[in-house]
Every structure is written in structure tokens, then in C-alpha cells.
N, C-alpha and C positions, 0 to 999 in steps of 0.2 A: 192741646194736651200739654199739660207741666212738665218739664224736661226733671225727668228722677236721674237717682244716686244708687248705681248699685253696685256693692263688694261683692264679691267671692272671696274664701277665706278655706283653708284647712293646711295639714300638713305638707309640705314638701313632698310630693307622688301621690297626693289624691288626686289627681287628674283635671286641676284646673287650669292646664294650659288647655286642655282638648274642650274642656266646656265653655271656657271665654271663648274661646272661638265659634264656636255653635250659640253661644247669644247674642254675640256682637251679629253673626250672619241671620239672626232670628230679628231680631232687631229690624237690622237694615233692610230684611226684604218687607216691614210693615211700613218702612216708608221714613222709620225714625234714626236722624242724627245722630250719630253716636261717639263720642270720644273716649277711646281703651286709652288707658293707662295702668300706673303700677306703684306699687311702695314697696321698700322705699324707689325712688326714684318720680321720676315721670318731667322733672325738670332737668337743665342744666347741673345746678347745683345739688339736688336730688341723686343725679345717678353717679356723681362725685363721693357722695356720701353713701351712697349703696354700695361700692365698688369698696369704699374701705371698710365697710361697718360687715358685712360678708366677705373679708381676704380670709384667709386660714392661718395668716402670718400675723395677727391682728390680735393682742390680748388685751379687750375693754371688760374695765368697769361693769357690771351690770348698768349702774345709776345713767354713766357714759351714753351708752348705750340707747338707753332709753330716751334721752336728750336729743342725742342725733337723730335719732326716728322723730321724734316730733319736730326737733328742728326743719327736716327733710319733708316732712307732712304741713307745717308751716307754709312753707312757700310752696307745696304744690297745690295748694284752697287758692292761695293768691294768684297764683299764676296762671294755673288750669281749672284746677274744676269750678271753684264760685264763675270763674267768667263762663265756660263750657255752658253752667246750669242757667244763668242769664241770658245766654244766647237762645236759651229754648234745647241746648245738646243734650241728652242723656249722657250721662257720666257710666262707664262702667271699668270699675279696677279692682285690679289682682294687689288683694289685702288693702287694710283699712286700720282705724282704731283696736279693733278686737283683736288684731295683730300681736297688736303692744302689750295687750292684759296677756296674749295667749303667750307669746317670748317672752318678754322682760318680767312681768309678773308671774306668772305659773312657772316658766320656762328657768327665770335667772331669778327669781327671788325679790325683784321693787317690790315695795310693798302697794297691793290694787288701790290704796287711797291715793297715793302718789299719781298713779297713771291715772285716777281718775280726775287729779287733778290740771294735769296735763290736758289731759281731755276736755274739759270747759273751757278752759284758756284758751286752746290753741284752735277749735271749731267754733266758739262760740254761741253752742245752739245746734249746730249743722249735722246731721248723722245721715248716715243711709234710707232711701225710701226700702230698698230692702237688702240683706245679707245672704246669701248663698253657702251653707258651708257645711264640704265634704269632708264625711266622716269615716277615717279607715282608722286601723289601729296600726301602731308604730312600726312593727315588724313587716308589715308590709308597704308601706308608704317607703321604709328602707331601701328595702326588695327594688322595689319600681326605681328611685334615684338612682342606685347603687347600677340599673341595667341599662341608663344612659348619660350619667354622667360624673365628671370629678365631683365629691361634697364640694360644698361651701363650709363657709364655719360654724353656720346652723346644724345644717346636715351632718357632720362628725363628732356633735354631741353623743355622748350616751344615751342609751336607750330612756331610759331614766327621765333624762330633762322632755325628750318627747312626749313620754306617757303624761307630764305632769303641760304641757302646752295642749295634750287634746282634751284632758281633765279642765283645762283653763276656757276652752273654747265649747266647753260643754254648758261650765257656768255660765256663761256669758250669753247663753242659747238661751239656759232656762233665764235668765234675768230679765231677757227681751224676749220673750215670744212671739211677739208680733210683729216684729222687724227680721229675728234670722229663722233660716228655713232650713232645719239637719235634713240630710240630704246620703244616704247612704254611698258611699264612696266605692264601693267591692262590687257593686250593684253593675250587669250588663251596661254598656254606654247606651243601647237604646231603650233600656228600660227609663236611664236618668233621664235621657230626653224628649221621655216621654211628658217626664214630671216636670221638665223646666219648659217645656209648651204648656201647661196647664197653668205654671207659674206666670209668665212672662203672658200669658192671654188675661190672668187676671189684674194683674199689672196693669195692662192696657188698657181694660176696661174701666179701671178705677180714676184711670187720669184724668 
């Protein structure tokens, strides 16, 4: 079986810490490898630049911005996942490329050729066998943050820059259809996991 790549993607409170967890555990009881990670971060140098690029005391650049994410995504192909997916691992992380188009592009205004151009350079070819991504609407993904923890710098954006990151991750759905999978976020937890057993069984089967 090919060792895949797969993101989870959505706002801040759609609930993909609770769902990485339930595939990583769906996963592993079929028997398959698996290495969780995260963007930015997953390295050394990785979670150095997440820790500044998310302070709240921090005013970047949009363009800034966008650079350090890839920079951070750089070295986490090299370091972890290319090696992870050579090893025969499954890769599975919390955010990816569509990240980038959903903040920096939709979010702060790069313009999407820019990050698309980023994108070629810095993967090479490489994208997800498949993308997960929960869709709530901004008022509530809030809500959820706002009931367990301090914002980061993303999170104390206006409403505004949200609306226009789920609009961006909406794009980015219809562009790819056959790599991300809208995934209704408000939706019961066992109803979703009902849908990512159906997902993750065809996954498997495809390998």
C-alpha cells in the first residue's frame, strides 16, 4: 500500500483537533504508519516560526507573512513528510498549502498567483493524496475558540478577514474536487465520522 498525504484544513474551531485524532486512531487500528504533524511548525525551525508568525505582539507584512509559511513548509517536505512518505508512513497534518491561499491570499490580500507561485517551487509536484476540510461559518468557529482559549493573531482578526479565508478555502474546493472533500463542520461528531469511515475506507481501498 503507497504511504498518502493527507491535510485537514478549515477555520480555527471547526473541530479539527477532535477529527485528527479520530483518523490518526482510524488509521492506526488498520494497521497503517502514520506521522501527525502540523503548519506551520512540525520541525525545529518550523515551530520557531509558528510561535512568531501567530504572537499577537507581531505586526507582519502580509507578503512577510506568506514567505515565512513557506519558508516553515520548506523544511517541513524536507525534513518530515518526503522522508515520512518514503518510508512507506502516511503523512497526516493539521493544514497544508490551501492554508496559504485561505490566510495570506483570501485572508491578507497576496495576490493567489503569488502563492501559487510559491506553491510549485516550494512542493515541487507534491500535494495531498487527499484534503479534509471543515466547513463552519465564522461566527461560530469564534464561538468555539473564543470557549477554550486566548486568540492567537489569526483568531483576533475581524470577522471580515474570516468570512473572506472560508470564501478562499471554498475556492480552492471547487478548483480541486477530487483531492478536497467539504466536510460540514456544525454537523454531529458522529455523524462526521461516519463520513470520514467511508472516506478513509476508500482511501484504503485505492492504495
Amino acid at each position: 500500500m503507497r504511504a498518502k498525504f493527507i491535510t485537514v484544513e478549515g477555520l480555527d474551531g471547526a473541530g479539527k483537533t477532535t477529527h485528527l485524532a479520530w483518523l490518526r486512531q482510524a488509521l492506526e487500528a488498520r494497521g497503517i504508519a502514520v506521522c501527525a504533524t502540523r503548519e506551520p511548525g512540525g520541525t525545529p525551525l518550523g515551530e520557531t516560526l509558528r510561535a512568531l508568525i501567530l504572537d499577537p505582539r507581531q505586526s507582519l507584512a502580509p507578503e512577510t507573512e506568506a514567505l515565512l509559511m513557506f519558508a516553515s513548509r520548506q523544511q517541513h517536505l524536507h525534513a518530515v513528510i518526503r522522508p515520512a512518505l518514503a518510508s512507506g508512513t502516511w503523512v497526516l497534518c493539521d493544514r497544508f498549502t490551501d492554508a496559504s491561499f485561505a490566510y495570506q491570499a483570501g485572508g491578507s490580500g497576496v495576490a493567489w498567483e503569488k502563492i501559487e507561485s510559491l506553491e510549485k517551487w516550494v512542493q515541487g509536484g507534491l500535494e495531498p493524496d487527499l484534503t479534509l476540510y471543515f466547513d463552519v461559518d465564522p461566527g461560530t468557529a469564534k464561538a468555539r475558540v473564543d470557549a477554550i482559549k486566548s486568540p492567537d493573531r489569526f483568531e483576533q482578526e475581524r470577522q471580515g478577514f474570516h468570512e473572506r479565508v472560508r470564501a478562499a478555502y471554498l475556492r480552492r474546493a471547487r478548483e480541486h474536487p477530487a483531492r478536497i472533500r467539504v466536510i460540514a463542520g456544525n454537523a454531529a461528531i458522529h455523524e462526521i465520522q461516519v463520513q470520514l469511515e467511508g472516506i478513509v475506507s476508500s482511501l484504503c481501498s485505492s492504495s
